[in-house]
C-alpha positions in Angstrom: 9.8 8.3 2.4 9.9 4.9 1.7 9.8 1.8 4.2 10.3 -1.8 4.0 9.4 -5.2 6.0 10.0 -8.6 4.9 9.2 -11.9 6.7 9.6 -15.3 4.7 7.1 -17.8 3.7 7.6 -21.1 2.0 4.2 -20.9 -0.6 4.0 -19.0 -3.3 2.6 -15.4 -3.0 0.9 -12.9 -4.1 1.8 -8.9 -4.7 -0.6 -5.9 -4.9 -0.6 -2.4 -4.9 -2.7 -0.3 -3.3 -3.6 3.0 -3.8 -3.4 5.2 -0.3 -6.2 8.2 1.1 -5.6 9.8 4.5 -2.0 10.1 4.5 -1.1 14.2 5.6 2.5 13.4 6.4 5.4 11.0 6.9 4.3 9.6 9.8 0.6 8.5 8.5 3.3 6.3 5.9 4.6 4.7 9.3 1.4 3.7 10.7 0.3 2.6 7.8 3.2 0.4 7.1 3.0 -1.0 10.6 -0.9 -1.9 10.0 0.3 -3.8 7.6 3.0 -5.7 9.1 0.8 -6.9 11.8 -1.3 -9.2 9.6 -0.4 -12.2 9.2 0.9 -13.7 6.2 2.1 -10.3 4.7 5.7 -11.4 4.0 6.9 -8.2 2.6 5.2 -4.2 2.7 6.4 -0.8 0.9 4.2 2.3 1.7 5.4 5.8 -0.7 4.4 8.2 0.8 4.7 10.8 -1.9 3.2 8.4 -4.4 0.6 7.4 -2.1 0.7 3.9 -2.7 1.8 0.7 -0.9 2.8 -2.6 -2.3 2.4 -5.6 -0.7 3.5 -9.4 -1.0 1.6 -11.5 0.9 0.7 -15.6 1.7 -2.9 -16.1 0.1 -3.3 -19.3 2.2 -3.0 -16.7 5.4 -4.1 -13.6 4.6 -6.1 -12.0 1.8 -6.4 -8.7 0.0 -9.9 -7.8 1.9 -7.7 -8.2 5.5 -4.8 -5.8 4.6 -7.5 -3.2 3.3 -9.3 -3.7 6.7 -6.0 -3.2 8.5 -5.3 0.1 6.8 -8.4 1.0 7.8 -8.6 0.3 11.0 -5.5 2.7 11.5 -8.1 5.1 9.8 -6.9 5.3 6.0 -8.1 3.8 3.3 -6.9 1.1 0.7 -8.1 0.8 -2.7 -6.5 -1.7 -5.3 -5.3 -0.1 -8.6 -7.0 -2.8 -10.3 -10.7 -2.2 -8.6 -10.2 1.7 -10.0 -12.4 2.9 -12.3 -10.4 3.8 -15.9 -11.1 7.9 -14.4 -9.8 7.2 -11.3 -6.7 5.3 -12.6 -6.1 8.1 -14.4 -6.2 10.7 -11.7 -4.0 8.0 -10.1 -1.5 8.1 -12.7 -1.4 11.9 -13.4 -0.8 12.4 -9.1 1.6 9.7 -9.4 3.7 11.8 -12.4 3.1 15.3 -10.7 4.3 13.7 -7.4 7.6 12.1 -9.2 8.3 15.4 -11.0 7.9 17.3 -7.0 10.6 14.9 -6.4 13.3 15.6 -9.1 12.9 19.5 -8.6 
């Protein structure tokens, strides 16, 4: 499951993706999602729930990475930037991310 919010801003943006922990099921992929939208600045969000991972584009002159991580917490998951990941852990990320594409095809 995949979902998708856009808002437009006139300044340039930024995108990052974010690794996701806490979501069990569909619905965690929802909230999450609608954490997200309700910062300000986020112009456009895309939570995967099998891949466990959300991108988001955002206005750095409203918002900032450390607020959309707090948002997703504050709905009780956490956030973690691929880039903060230790080269292990990015690892582990990748490998779930292929075993999670392959669930999909089969």
């Amino acid at each position: 499951m995949e979902t998708r919010h856009r808002r437009k801003f006139n300044n340039a943006n930024q995108t990052v993706s974010l690794r996701l922990d806490g979501m069990g099921c569909a619905a965690c992929a929802t909230t999450i999602e609608k954490a997200i939208q309700n910062v300000p600045g986020v112009q456009e969000s895309s939570v995967n729930f099998a891949l466990e991972r959300t991108t988001v584009q955002y206005n750095p002159q409203v918002t900032n990475l450390e607020i959309i991580q707090q948002a997703v917490a504050d709905a009780g998951y956490s956030a973690y930037s691929l880039e903060d990941l230790s080269p292990d852990e990015h690892e582990d990320s990748e490998k779930a991310t292929r075993q999670a594409r392959q669930r999909e095809l089969t």
